[in-house]
N, C-alpha and C positions, 0 to 999 in steps of 0.2 A: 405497359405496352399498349398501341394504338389507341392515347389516349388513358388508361385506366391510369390511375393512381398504385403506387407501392411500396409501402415501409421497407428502409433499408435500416440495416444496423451495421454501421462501422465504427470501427476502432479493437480494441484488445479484449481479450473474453480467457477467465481462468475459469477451471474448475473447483469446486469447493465443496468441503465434506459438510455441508450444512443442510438439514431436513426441514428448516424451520427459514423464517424469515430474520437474520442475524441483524443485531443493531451496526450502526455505521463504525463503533466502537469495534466490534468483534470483527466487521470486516478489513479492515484497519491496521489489525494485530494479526488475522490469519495471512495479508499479506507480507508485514514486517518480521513475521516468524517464517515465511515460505523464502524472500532475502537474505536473512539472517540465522539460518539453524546453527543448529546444534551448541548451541552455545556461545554461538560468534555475535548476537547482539547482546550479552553480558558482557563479555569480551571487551566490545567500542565502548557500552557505555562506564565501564572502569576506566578506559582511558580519558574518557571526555571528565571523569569528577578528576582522575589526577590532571590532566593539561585539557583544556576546554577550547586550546587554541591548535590542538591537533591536525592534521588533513584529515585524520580517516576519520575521527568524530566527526568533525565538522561535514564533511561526503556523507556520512549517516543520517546527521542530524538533518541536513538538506533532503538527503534524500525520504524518509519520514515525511516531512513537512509536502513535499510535495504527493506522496501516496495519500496525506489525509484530505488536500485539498482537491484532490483527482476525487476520489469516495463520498467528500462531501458535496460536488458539484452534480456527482452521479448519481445521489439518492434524496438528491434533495427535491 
C-alpha cells in the first residue's frame, strides 16, 4: 500500500504432521496417503497390475503424476 511493496502467497496450503524439513519424496506420499486412505491406494494399485488400462487406475496414476509435479515445481 501507498507504494510499499508486499509478499502475497496464493494458491492451496495443507497442514502436515511434519517437525522437521520432509524430502519432496515424503511430501509426495503424505499427500497420496491423505487421497488415498485406508487402504484404497493398494486397492487401485492391484487393479492397475491386473488391467493397467482401467479408468480408476489410470485417474490415480494421472492424478499422482500430477501431485509429484506440483511438489516438485514447489520445492525446487
Amino acid at each position: 500500500m501507498d507504494g510499499e511493496e508486499t509478499e502475497v502467497l496464493v494458491g492451496k496450503y495443507i497442514q502436515t504432521p511434519f517437525n522437521y524439513t520432509p524430502s519432496y519424496k515424503e511430501v509426495i506420499n503424505y499427500i497420496v496417503q491423505q487421497e488415498y486412505p485406508n487402504g484404497k491406494e493398494a486397492q487401485v494399485l492391484r487393479i492397475g497390475i491386473h488391467n493397467p488400462e482401467d479408468e480408476e487406475y489410470l485417474a490415480y496414476y494421472e492424478n499422482v503424476e500430477e501431485i509429484t509435479a506440483e511438489i516438485k515445481n514447489l520445492l525446487a
